[in-house]
N, CA, C and O of each residue as an XYZ file, in Angstrom:
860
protein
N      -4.623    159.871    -39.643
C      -3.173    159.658    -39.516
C      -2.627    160.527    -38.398
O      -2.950    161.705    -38.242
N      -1.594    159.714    -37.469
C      -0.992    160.540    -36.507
C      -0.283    161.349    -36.785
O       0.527    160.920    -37.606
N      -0.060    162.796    -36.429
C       1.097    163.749    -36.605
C       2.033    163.389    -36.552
O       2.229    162.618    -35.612
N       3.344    163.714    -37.583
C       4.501    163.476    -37.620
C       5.453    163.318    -36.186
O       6.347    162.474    -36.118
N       5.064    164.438    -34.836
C       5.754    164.612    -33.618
C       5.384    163.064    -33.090
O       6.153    162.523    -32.296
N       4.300    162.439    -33.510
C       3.530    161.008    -32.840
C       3.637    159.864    -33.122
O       3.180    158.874    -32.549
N       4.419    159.977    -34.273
C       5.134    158.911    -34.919
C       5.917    158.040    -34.013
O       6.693    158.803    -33.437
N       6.102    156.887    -33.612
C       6.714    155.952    -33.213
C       8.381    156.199    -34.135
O       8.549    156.026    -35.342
N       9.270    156.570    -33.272
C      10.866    157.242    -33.841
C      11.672    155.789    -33.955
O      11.826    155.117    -32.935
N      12.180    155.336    -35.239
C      12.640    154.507    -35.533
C      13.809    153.841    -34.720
O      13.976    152.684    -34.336
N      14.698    155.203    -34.573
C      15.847    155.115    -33.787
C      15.226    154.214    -32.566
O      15.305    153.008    -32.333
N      14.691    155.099    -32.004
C      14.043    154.355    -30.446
C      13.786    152.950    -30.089
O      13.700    152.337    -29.025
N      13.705    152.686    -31.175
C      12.682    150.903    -31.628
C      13.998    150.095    -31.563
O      13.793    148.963    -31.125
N      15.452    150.376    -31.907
C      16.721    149.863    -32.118
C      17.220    148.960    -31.034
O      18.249    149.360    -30.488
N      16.732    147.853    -30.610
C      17.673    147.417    -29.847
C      18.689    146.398    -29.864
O      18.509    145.410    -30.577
N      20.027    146.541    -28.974
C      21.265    145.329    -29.243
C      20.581    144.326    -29.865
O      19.351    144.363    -29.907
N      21.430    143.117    -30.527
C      20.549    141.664    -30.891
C      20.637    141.059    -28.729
O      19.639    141.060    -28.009
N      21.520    140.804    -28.435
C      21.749    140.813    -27.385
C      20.024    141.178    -26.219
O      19.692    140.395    -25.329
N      19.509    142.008    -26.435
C      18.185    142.363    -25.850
C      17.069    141.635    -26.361
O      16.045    141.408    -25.716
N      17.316    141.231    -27.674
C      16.421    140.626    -27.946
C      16.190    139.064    -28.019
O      15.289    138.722    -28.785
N      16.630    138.404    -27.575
C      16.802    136.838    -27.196
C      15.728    136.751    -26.148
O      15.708    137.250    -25.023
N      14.854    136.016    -26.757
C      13.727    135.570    -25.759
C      14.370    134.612    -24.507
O      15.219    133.737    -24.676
N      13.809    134.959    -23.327
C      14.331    134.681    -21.988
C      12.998    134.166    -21.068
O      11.917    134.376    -21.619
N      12.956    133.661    -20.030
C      12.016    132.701    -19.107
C      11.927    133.575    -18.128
O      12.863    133.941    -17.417
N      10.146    134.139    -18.033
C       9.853    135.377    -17.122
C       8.858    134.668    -16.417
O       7.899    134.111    -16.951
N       9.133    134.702    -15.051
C       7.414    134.527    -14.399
C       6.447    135.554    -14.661
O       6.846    136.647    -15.062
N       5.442    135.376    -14.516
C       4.627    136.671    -14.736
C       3.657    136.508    -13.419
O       3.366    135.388    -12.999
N       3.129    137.843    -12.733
C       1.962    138.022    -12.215
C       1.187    139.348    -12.495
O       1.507    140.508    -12.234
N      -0.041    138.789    -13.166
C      -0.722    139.046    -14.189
C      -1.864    140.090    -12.733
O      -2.471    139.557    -11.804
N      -1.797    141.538    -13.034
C      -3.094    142.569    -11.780
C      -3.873    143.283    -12.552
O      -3.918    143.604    -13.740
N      -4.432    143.444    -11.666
C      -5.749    144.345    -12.347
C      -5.028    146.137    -12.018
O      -5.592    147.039    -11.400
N      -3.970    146.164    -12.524
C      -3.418    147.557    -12.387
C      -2.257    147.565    -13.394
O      -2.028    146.580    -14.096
N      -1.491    148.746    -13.459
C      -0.147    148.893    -14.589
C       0.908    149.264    -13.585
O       0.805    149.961    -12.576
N       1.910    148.660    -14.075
C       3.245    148.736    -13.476
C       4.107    149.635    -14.583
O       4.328    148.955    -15.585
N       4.582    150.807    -14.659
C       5.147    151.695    -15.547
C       6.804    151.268    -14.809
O       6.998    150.689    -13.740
N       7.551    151.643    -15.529
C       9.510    151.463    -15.682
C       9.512    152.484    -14.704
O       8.564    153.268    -14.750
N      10.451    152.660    -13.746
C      10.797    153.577    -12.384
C       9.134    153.970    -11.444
O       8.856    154.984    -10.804
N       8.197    152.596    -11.729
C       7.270    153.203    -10.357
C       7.316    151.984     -9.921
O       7.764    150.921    -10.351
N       6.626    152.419     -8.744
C       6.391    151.627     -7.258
C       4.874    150.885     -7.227
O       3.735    151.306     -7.429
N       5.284    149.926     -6.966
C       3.716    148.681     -6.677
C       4.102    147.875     -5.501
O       4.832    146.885     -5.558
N       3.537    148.389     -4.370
C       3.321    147.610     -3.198
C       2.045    146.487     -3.239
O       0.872    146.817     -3.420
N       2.602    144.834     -2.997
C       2.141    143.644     -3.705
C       1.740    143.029     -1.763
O       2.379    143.151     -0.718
N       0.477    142.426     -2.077
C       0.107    141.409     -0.266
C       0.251    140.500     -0.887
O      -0.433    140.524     -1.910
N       1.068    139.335     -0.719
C       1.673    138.063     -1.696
C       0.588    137.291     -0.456
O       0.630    137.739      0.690
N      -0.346    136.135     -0.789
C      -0.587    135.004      0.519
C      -0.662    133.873     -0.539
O      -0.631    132.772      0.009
N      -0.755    133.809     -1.938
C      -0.637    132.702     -2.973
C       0.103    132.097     -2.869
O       1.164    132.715     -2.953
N       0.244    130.945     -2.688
C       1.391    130.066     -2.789
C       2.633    129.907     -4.045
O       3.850    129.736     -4.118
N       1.580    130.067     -4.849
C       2.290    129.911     -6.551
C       3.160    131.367     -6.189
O       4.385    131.247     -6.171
N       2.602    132.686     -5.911
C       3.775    133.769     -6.029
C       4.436    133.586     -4.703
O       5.557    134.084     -4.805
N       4.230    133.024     -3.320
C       5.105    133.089     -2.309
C       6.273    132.719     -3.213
O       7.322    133.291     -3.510
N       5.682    131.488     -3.565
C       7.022    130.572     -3.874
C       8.243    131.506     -5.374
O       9.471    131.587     -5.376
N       7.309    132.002     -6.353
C       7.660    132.889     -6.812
C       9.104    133.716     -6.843
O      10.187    133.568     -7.409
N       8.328    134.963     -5.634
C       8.837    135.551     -4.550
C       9.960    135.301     -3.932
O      10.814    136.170     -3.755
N      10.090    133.947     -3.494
C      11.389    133.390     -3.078
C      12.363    133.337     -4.137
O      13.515    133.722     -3.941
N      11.925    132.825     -5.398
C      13.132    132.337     -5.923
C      14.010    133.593     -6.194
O      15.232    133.726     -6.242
N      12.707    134.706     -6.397
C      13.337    136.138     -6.995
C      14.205    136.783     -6.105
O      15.121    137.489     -6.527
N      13.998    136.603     -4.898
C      14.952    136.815     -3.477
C      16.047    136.248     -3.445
O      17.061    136.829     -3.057
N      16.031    134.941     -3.871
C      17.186    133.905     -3.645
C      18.545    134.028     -5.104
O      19.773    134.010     -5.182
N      17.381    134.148     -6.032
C      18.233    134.473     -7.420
C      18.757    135.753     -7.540
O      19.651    135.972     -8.358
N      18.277    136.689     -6.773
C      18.183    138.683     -7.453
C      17.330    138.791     -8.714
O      17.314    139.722     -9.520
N      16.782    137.914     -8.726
C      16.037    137.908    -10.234
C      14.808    138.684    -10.643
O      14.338    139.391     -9.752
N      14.280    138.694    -11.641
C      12.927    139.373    -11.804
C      11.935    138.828    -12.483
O      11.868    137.918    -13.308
N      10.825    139.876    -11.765
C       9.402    138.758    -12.648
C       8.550    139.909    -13.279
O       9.000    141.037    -13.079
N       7.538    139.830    -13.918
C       6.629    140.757    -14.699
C       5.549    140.711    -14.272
O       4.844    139.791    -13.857
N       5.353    142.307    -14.441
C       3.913    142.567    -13.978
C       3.295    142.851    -15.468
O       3.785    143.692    -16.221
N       1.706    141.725    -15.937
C       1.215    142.517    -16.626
C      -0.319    142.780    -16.660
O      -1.132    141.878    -16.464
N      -0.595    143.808    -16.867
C      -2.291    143.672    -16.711
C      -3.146    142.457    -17.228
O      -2.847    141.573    -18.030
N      -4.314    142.689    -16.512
C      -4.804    141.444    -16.808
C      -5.794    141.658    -17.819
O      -6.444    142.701    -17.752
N      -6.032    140.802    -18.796
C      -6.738    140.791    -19.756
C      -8.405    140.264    -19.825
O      -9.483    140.718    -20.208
N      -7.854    138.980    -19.180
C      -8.991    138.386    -18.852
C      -8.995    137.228    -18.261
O      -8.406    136.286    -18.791
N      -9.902    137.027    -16.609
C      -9.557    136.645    -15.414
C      -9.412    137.378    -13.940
O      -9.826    138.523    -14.120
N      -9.161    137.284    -13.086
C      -8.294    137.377    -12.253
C      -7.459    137.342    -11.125
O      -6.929    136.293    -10.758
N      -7.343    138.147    -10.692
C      -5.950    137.955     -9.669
C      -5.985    136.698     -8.637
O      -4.938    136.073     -8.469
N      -6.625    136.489     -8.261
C      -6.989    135.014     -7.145
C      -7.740    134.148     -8.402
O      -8.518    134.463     -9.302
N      -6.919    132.568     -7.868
C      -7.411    131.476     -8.631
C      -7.088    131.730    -10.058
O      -6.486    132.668    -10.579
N      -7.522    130.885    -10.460
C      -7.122    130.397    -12.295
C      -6.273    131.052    -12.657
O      -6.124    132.180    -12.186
N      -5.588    130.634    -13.449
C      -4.199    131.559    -14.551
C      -5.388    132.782    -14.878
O      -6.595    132.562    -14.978
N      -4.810    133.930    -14.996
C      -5.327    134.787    -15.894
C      -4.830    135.064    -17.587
O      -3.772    134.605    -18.016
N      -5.798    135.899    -18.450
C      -5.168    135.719    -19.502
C      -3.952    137.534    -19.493
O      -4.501    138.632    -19.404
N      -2.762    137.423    -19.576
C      -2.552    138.933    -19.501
C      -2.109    139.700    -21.409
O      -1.947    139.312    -22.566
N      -2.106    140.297    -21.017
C      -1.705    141.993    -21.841
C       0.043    141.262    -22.291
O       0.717    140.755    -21.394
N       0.558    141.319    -23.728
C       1.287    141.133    -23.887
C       2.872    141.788    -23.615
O       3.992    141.302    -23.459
N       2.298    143.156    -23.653
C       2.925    144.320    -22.834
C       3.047    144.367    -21.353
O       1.998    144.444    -20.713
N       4.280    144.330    -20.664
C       4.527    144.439    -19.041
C       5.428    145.089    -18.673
O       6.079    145.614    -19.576
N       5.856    145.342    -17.300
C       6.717    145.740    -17.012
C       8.110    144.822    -16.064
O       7.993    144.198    -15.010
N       9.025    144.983    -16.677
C       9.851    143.861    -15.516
C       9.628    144.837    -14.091
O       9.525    146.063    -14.035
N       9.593    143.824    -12.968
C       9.819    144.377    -12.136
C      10.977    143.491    -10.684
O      11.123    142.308    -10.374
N      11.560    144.754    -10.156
C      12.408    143.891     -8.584
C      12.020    144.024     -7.833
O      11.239    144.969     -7.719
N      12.271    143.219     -6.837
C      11.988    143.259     -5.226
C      12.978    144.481     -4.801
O      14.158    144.509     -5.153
N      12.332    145.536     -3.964
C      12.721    146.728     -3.236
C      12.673    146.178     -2.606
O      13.017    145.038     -2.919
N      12.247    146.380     -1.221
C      12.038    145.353      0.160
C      10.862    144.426      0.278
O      10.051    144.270     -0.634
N      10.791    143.665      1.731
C       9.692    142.867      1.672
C       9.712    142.956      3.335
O      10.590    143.516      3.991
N       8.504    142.255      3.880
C       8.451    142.030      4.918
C       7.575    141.159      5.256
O       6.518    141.413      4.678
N       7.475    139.928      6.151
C       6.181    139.330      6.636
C       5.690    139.405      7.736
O       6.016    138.658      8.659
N       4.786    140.357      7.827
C       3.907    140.904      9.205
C       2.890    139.595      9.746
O       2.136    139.763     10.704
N       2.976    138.235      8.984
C       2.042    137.275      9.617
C       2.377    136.458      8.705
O       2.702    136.811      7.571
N       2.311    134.719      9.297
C       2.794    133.710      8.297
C       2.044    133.607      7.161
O       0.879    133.949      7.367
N       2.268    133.268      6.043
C       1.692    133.235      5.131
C       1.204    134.406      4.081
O       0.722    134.363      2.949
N       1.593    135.591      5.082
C       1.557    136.881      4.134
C       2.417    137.358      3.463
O       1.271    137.213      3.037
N       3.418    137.888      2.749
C       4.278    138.586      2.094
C       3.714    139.915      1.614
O       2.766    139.959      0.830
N       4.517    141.359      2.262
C       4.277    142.374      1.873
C       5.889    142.851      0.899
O       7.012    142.706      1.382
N       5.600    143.447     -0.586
C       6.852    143.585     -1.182
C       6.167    144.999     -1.640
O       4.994    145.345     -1.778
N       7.482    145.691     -1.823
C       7.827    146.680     -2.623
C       8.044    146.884     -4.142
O       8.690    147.919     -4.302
N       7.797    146.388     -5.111
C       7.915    146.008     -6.087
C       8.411    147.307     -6.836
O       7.844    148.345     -6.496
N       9.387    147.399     -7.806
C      10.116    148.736     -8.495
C       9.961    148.459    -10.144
O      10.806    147.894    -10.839
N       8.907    148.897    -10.517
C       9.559    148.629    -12.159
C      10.564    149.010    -12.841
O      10.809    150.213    -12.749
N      11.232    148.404    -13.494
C      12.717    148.415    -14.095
C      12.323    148.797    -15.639
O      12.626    149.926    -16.028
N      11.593    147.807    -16.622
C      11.804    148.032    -17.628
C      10.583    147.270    -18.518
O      10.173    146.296    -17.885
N      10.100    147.392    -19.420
C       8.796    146.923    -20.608
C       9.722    145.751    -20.940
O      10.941    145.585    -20.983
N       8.331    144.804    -21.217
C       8.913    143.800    -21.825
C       7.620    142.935    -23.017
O       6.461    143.348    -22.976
N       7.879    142.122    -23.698
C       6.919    142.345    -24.740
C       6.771    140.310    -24.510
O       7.817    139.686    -24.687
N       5.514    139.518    -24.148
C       5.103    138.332    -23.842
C       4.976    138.204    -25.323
O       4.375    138.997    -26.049
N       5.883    136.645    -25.862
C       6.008    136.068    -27.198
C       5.167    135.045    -26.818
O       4.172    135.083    -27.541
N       5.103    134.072    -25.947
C       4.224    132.941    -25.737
C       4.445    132.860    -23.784
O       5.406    133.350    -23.192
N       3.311    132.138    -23.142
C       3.450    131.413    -22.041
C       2.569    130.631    -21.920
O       1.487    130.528    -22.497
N       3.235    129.831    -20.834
C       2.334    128.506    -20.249
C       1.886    128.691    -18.899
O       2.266    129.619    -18.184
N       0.889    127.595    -18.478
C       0.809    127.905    -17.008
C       1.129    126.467    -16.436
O       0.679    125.423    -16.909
N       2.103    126.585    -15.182
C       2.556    125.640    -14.271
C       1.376    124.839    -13.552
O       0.259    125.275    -13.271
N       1.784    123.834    -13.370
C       0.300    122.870    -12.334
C       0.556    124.192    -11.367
O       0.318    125.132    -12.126
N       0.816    124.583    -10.446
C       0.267    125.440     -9.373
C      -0.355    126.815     -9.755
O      -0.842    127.504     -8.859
N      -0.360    127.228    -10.990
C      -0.682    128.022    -11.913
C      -0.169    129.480    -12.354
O      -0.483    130.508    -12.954
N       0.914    128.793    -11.580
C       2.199    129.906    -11.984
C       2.428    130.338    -13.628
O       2.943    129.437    -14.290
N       2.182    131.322    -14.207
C       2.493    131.834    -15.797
C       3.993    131.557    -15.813
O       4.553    131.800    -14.744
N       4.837    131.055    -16.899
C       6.028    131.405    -17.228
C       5.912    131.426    -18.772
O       5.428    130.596    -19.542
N       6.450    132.516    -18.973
C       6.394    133.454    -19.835
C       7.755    133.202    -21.111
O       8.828    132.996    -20.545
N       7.844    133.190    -22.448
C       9.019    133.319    -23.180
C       9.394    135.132    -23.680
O       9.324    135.547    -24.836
N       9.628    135.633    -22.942
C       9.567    137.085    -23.528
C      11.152    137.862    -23.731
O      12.304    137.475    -23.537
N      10.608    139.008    -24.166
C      11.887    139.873    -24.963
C      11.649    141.327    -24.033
O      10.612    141.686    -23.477
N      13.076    142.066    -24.076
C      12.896    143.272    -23.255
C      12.651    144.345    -24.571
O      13.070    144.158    -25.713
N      11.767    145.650    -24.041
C      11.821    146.060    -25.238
C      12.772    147.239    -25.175
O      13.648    147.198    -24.311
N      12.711    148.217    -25.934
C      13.967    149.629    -25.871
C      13.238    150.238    -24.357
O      12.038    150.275    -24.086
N      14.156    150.590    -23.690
C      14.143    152.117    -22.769
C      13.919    153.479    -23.442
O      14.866    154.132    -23.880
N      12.808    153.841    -23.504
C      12.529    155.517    -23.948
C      13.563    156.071    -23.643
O      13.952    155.625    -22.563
N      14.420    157.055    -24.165
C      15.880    157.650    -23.801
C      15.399    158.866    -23.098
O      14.644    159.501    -23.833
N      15.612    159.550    -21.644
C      15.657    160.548    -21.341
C      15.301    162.083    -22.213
O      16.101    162.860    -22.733
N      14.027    162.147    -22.147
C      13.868    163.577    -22.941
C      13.470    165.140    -22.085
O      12.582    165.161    -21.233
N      14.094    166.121    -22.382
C      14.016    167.403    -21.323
C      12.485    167.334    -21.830
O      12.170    166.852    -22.918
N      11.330    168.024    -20.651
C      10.188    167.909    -20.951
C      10.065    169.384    -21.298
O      10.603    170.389    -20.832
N       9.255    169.201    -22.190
C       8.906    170.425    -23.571
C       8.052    171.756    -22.462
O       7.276    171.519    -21.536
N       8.433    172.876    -22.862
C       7.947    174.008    -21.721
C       6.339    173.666    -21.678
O       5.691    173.525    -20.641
N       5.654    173.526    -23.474
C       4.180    173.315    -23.102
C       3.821    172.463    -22.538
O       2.615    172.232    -22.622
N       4.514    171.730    -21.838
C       3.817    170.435    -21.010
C       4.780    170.823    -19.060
O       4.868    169.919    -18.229
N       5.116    171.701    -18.895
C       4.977    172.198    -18.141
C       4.554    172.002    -16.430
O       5.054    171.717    -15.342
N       3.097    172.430    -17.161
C       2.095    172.219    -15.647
C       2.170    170.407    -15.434
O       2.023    170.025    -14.273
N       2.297    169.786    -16.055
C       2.351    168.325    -16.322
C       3.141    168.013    -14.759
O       2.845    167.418    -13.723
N       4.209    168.729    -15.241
C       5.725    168.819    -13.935
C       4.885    168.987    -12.132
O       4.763    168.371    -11.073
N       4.463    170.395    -12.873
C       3.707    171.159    -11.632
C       2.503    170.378    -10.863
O       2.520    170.547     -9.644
N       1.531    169.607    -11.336
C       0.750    169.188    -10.907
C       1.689    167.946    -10.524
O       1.352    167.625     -9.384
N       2.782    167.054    -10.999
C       3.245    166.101    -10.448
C       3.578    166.064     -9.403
O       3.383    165.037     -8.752
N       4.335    167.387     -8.730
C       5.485    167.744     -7.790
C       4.019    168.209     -6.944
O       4.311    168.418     -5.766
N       2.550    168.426     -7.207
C       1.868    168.531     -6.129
C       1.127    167.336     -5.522
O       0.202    167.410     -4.714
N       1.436    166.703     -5.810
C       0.710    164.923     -5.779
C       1.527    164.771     -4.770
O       1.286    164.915     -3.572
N       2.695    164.419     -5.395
C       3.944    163.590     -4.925
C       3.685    164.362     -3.309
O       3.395    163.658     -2.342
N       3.864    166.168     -3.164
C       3.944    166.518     -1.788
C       2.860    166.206     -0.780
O       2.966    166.282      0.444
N       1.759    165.828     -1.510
C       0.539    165.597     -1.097
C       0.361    163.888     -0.290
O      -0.121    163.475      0.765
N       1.007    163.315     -1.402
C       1.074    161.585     -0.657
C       2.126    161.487     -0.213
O       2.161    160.631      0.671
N       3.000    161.943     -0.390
C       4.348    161.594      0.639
C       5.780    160.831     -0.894
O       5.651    159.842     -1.616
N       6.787    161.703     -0.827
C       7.680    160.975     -1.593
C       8.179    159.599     -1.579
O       8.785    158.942     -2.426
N       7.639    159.250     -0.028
C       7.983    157.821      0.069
C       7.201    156.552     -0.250
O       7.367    155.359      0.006
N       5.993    157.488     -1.116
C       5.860    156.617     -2.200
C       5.985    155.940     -3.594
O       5.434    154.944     -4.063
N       6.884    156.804     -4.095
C       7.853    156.959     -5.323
C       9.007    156.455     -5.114
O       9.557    156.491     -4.014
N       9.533    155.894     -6.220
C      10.953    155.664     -5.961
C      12.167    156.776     -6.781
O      12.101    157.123     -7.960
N      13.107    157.136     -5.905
C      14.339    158.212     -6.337
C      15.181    157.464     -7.287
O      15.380    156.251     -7.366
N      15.745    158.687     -8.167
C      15.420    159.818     -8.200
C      14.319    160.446     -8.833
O      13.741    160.044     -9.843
N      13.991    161.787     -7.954
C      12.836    162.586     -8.712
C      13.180    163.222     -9.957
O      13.599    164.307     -9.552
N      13.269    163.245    -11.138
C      13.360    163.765    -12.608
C      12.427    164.694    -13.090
O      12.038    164.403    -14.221
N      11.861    165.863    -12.548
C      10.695    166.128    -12.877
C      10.851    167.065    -14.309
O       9.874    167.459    -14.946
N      12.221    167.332    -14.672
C      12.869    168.195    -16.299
C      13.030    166.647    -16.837
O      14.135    166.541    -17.370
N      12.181    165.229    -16.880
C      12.634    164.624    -17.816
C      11.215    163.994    -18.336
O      10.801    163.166    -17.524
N      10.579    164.117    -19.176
C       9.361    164.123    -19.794
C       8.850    162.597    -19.698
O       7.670    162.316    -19.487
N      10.069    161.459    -19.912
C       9.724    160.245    -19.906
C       9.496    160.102    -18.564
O       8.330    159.754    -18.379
N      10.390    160.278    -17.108
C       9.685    160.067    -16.109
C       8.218    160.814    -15.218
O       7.558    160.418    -14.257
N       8.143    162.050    -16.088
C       7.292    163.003    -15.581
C       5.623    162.259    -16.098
O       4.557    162.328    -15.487
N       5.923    161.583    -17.403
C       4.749    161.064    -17.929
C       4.155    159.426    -17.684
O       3.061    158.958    -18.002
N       5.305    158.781    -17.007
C       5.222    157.545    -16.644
C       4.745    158.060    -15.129
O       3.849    157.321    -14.720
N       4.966    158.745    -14.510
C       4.128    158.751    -12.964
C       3.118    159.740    -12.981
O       2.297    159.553    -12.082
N       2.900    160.685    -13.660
C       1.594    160.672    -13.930
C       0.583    159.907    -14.663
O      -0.617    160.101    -14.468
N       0.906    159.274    -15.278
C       0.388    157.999    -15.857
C      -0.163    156.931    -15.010
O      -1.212    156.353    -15.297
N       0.679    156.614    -13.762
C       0.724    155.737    -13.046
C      -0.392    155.626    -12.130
O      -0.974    154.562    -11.919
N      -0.825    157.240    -11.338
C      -1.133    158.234    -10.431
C      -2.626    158.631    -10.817
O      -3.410    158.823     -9.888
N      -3.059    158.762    -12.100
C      -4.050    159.957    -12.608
C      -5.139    158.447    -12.544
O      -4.953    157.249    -12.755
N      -6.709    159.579    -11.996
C      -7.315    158.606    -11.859
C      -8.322    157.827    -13.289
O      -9.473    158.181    -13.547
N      -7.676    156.909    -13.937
C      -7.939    156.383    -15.229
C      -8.501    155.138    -15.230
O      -8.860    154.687    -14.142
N      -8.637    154.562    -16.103
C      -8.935    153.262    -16.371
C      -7.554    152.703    -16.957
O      -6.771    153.093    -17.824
N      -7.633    151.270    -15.815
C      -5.707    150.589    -16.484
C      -5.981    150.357    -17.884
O      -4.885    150.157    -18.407
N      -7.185    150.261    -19.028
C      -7.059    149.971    -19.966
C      -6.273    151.051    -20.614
O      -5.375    150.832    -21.426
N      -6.715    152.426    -20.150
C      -5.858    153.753    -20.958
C      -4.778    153.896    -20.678
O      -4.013    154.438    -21.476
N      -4.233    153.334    -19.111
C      -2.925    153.162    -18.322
C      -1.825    152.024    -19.648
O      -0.787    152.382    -20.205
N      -2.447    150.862    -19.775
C      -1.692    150.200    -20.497
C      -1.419    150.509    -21.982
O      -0.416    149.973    -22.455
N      -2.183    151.316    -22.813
C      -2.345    151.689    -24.105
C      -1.231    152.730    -23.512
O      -0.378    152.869    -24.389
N      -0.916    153.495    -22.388
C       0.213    154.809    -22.334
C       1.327    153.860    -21.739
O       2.137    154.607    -21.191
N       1.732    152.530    -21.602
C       2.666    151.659    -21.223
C       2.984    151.395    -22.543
O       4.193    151.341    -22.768
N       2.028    151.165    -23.749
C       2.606    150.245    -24.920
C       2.662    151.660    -25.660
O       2.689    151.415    -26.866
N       2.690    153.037    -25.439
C       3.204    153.772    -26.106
C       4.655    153.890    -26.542
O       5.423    153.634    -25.615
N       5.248    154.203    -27.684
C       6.552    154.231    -27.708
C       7.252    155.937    -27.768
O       8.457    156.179    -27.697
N       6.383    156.755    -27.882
C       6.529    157.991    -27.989
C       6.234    158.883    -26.475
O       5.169    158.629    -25.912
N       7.062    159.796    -25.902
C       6.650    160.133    -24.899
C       6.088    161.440    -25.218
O       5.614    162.040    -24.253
N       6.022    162.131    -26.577
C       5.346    163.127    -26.216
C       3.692    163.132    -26.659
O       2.754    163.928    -26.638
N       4.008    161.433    -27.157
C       2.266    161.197    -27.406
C       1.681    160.963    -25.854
O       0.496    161.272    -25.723
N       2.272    160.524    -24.820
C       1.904    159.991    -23.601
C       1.973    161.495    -22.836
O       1.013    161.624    -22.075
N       2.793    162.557    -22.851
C       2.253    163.848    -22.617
C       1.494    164.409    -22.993
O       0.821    164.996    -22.145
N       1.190    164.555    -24.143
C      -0.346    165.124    -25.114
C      -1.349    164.329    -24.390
O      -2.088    165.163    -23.866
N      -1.703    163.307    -24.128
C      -2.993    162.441    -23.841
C      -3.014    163.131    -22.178
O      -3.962    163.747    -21.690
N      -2.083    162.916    -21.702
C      -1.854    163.585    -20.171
C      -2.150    164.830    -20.027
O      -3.077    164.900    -19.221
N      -1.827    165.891    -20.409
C      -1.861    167.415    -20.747
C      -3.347    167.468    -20.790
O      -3.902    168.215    -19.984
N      -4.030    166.809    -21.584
C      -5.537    166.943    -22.346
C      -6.199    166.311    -21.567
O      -7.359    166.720    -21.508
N      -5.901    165.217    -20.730
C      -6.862    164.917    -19.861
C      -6.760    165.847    -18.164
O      -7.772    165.986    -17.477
N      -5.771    166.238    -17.850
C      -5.346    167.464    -17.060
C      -6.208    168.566    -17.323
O      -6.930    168.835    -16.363
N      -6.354    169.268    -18.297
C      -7.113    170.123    -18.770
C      -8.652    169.984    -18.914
O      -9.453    170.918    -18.867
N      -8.903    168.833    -19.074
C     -10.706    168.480    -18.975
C     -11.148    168.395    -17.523
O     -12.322    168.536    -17.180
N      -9.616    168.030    -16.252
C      -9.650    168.352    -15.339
C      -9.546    169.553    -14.691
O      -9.374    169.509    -13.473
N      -9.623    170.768    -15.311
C      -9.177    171.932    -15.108
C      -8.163    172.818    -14.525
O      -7.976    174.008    -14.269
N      -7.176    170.815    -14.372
C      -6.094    171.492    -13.921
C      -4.990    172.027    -15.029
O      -3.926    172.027    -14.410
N      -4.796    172.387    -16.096
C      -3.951    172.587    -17.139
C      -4.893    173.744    -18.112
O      -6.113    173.833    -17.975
N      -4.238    174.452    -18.934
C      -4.642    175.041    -19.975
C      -3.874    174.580    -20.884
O      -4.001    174.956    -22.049
């Protein structure tokens, strides 16, 4: 049994009825995790997501990223992870016809109730958004968590993150190290479908420390 601190917090789970009305998501299903406030730079040359792509440009709209389960990324529908992240278009650019380079920003989790796949094999998705983890000050013992973040970040350049930097807020400190640390997306997505952030700091902290970067 999990410790009481690891408990999935009831409150948290609460959302409007309003949030929960299943809604029509495209999905593109990667062999990576898209966490809420990070950055996924996407080479679009598929037709099914060019076209995608456009509508999300043309609408302001959004589509989901979710790992892939089984399949992938070129050709056939894949099968994905019911767990995703919404994500928007930051910028885009096309450096050659037929290419699309985007910026992709995750916004927010969202939880796949059913989908189909389009003749061009586009996923559209019936899904629900789930709660936003609420802003938590990050706990002193998790700490170095901060410290090793803020040395990454200076290391690759901030302009690969998206602002603002939060590094006193435990939910964003643990979603980009999460994002960042070199893992397997299967452990990446099990710390996406977490609902607790100081279970997603404990797993972080402890694998930091087998790295010898943490005590």
């Amino acid at each position: 049994m999990l410790p009481k601190k690891w408990k999935n917090r009831l409150s948290d789970l609460l959302v409007p009825a309003s949030e929960m009305k299943p809604f029509e998501l495209p999905l593109f299903p990667l062999s990576t995790v898209l966490f809420p406030g990070g950055v996924l730079p996407l080479k679009i040359f598929e037709q099914r997501y060019m076209d995608m792509t456009k509508r999300c440009l043309q609408d302001e709209s959004l589509f989901g990223v979710c790992l892939i389960k089984e399949g992938a990324e070129v050709g056939a529908a894949a099968v994905p992870h019911n767990i995703g992240t919404l994500a928007r278009i930051g910028n885009w650019d096309m450096p050659q016809l037929g290419v699309l380079n985007v910026r992709a920003i995750g916004v927010q989790r969202f939880q796949v109730l059913d989908y189909k796949a389009q003749e061009d094999g586009l996923l559209l998705a019936q899904a629900i958004k789930l709660p936003l983890e609420p802003a938590t000050l990050l706990p002193p013992e998790h700490a170095v968590c901060a410290s090793v973040l803020k040395h990454i970040v200076a290391h690759v350049g901030e302009e690969k993150f998206e602002p603002p930097f939060n590094f006193d807020d435990g939910v964003w400190v643990s979603y980009r190290l999460a994002e960042i640390m070199p893992i397997k997306a299967t452990a990446k997505q099990d710390m996406l479908e977490m609902n607790d952030t100081l279970i997603r700091l404990d797993v972080l902290h402890k694998f930091l420390a087998q790295q010898g970067l943490a005590i």
